[in-house]
N, C-alpha and C positions, 0 to 999 in steps of 0.2 A: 573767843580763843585766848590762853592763859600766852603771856609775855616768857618767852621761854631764859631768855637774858635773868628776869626776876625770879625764875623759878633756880636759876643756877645759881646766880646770886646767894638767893635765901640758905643754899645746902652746898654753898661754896668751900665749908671747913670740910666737910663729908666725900665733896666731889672731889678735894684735892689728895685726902688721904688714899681713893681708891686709886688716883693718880698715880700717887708715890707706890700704892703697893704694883699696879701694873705694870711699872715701870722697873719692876724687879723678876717678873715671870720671864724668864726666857724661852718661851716657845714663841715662833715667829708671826703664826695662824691665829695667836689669840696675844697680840703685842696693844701696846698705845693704840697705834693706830687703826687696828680690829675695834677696840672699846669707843673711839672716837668716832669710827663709820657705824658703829652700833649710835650710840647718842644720836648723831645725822637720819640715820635711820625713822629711828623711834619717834623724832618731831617731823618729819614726813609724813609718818602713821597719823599722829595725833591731829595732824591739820586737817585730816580729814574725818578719823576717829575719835568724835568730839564728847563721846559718853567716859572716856574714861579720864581716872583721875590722873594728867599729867605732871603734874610733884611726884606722884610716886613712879610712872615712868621714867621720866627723868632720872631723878634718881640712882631709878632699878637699874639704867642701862648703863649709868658709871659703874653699877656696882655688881654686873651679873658674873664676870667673870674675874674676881679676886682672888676666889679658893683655891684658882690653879695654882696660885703662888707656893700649895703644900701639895699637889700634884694635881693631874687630870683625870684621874677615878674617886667619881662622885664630889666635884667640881661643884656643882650649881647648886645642891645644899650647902655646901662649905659658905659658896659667896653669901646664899641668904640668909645663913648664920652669922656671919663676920658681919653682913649689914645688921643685922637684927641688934647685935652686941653692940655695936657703934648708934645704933640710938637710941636703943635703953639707956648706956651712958649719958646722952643728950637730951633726953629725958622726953622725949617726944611718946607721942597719944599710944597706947596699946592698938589701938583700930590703923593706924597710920603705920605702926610696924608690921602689925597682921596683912595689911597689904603691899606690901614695898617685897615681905620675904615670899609670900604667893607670886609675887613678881616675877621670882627669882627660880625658885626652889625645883621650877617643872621644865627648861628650857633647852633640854635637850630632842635629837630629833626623833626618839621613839615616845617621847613623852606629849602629855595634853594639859596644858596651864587650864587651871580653875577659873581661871578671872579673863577680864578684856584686858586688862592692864599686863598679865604673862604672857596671851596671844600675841602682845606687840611686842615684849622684851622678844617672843622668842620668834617670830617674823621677821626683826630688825636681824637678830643676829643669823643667821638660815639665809635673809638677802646678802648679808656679806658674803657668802659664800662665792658671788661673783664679784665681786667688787675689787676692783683692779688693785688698789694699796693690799689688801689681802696676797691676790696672785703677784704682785712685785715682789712683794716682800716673802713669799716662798722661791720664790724663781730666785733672789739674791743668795738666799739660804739653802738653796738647792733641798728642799722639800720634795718628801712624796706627794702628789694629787689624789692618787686610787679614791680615796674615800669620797672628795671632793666629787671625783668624775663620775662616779658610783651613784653617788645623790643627786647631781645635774638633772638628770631626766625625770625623774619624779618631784621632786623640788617645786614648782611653779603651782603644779596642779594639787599633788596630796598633801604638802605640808604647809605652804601659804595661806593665812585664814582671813586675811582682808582684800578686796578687788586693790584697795592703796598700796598692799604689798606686793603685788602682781605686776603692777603698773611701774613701780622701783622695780623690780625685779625686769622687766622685760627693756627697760631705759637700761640697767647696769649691763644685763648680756648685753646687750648693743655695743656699750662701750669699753665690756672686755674681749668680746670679738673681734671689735678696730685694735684694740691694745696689744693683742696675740697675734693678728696679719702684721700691724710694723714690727712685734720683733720676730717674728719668723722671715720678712722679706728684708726686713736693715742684717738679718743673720747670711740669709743667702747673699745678698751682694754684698757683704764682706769677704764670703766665701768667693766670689765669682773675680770679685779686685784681687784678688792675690796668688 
């Protein structure tokens, strides 16, 4: 199994820029900390999804959601573009961009990645969908859910493509379900103190 430290390392000028540019997207649902539980995600997958190439994982999941920074229709080409551009600059292998933008380019939820390495960008990013820094961070931003609540029930079973993603996925409901009982019961006994 690849040293994931090393593999960030190695594309630490590439990981920082996607940094700085997510760090200027103002939507709440796809902030830092989305791109961060996405990365977290994605070397989850990989620990057990040992056939794919993790460099380009990696990578891919700093980089899947950049394009929104020019909006969020047709996002996930933008990002694979914007990566693809950023290492042509850096002069990296044609076969090594060919897979990083495959990565990328398919990762929404009506869509089907070509590769093992887009099954994971877009597993990783589908489990945030529970993942409590997600729901804090709408609940702070007073976000609609619809969509979220919409894809909940099918989610696990037709759009996860790894038992690894299922397995995250069934530990995060768990722990956005304890997350939603304390603030629904710390809400009511505020209401009940006063």
């Amino acid at each position: 199994m690849k040293n994931f430290d090393e593999i960030e390392n190695k594309y630490s000028k590439l990981i920082l820029k996607a940094t700085e540019i997510m760090g200027r997207v103002s939507d709440p649902k796809h902030s830092l900390s989305h791109m961060e539980s996405i990365v977290k995600y994605t070397k989850e997958i990989l620990s057990v999804e040992t056939r794919a190439d993790a460099d380009v994982c990696i990578l891919s999941a700093y980089w899947h959601d950049v394009g929104r920074i020019k909006g969020e229709k047709g996002h996930a080409l933008l990002s694979a573009e914007m990566l693809k551009q950023e290492l042509i600059n850096e002069n990296y292998s044609t076969s090594f961009i060919e897979k990083c933008y495959l990565a990328i380019y398919k990762h929404g939820w009506s869509e089907h990645p070509e590769t093992i390495e887009g099954k994971i960008i877009r597993d990783a990013d589908k489990i945030d969908f529970v993942g409590i820094s997600r729901w804090k961070s709408c609940i702070e931003n007073n976000c609609r859910f619809n969509k979220i609540l919409d894809m909940l029930p099918t989610l696990r079973e037709n759009i996860l493509e790894f038992e690894i993603s299922k397995e995250i996925y069934d530990r995060e409901i768990g722990n956005l379900i304890r997350y939603l009982h304390d603030i629904i019961f710390n809400n009511i006994s505020k209401l009940n103190l006063n």
